[in-house]
N, C-alpha and C positions, 0 to 999 in steps of 0.2 A: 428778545434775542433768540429765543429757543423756537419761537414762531417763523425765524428768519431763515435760521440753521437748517430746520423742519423742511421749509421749501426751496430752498436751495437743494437740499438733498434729495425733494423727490424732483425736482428741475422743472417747477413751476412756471418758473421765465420765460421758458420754452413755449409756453403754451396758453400763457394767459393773451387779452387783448391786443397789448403792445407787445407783442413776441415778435414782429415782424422787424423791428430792429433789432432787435437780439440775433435772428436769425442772419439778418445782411453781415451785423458784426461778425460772428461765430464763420459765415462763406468768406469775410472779408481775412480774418486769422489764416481759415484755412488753404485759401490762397496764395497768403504768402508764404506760408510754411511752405509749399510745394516748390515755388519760384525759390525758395531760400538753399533749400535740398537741391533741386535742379542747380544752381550755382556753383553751390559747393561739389558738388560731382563735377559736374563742368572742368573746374579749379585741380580738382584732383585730379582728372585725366590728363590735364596740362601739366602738368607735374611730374605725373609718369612718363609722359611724352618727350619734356625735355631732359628729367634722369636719363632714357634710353638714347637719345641725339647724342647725349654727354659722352655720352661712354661710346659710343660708334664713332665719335670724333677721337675721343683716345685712340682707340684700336687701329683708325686710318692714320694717325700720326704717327705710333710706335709701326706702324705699315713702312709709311715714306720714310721714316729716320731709316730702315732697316734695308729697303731699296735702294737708299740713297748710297749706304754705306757699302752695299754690295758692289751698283755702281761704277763707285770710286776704287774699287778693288778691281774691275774687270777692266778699265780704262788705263790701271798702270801700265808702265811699259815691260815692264815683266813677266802680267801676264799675258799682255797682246802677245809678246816672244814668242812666249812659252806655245801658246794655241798655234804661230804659225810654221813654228818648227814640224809641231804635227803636221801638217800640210806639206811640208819640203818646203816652204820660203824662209828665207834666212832674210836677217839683218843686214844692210847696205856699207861693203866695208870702206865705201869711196864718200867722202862727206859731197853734199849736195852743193851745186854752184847757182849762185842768183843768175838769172837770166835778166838781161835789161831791152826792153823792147822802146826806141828811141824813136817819139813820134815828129813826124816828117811836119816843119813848122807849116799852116800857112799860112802862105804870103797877102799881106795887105794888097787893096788896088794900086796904091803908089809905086811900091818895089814890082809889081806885073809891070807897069808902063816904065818904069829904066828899066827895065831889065831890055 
């Protein structure tokens, strides 16, 4: 056991005859550790990526609620009025009449030849 311990510790494995699997094993660890790290970063940046989308969709929807509502304040008739008073145009004191434009039928070939 203490003979074991011994070369292990000065890292015998390494270096004796069969070390050539040792060493594939040991490139084969460190390979994936790298690809594992590589992931995990990856993972993270996607992460950070879509926290910041989140919040820039917030920001454009408290935008449009806020546009919206402006909007709807500038389309009332109040304060159309109001803007076109400043201009000298006033409010129409005559209410508006439909106009009816009555299209002229036409006539079948039938009704052409009695006529």
């Amino acid at each position: 056991m203490k003979n074991g311990v011994y070369n292990l510790l000065k890292a015998r494995f390494l270096i004796d005859d069969d070390a050539v699997k040792n060493w594939r094993f040991i490139v084969f660890v460190i390979v994936l550790a790298i690809i594992m790290i590589a992931n995990t970063q990856r993972f993270e940046q996607k992460v950070f990526k879509i926290t910041e989308l989140t919040n820039q969709v917030k920001e454009l929807r408290s935008e449009f609620v806020d546009k919206r509502s402006e909007l709807m304040k500038l389309k009332m008739e109040s304060t159309v009025s109001e803007k076109m008073v400043e201009k000298n145009i006033f409010p129409s004191t005559v209410p508006p009449v439909k106009i009816e434009v009555k299209k002229e039928e036409e006539k079948s070939f039938f009704k052409k030849i009695w006529q």
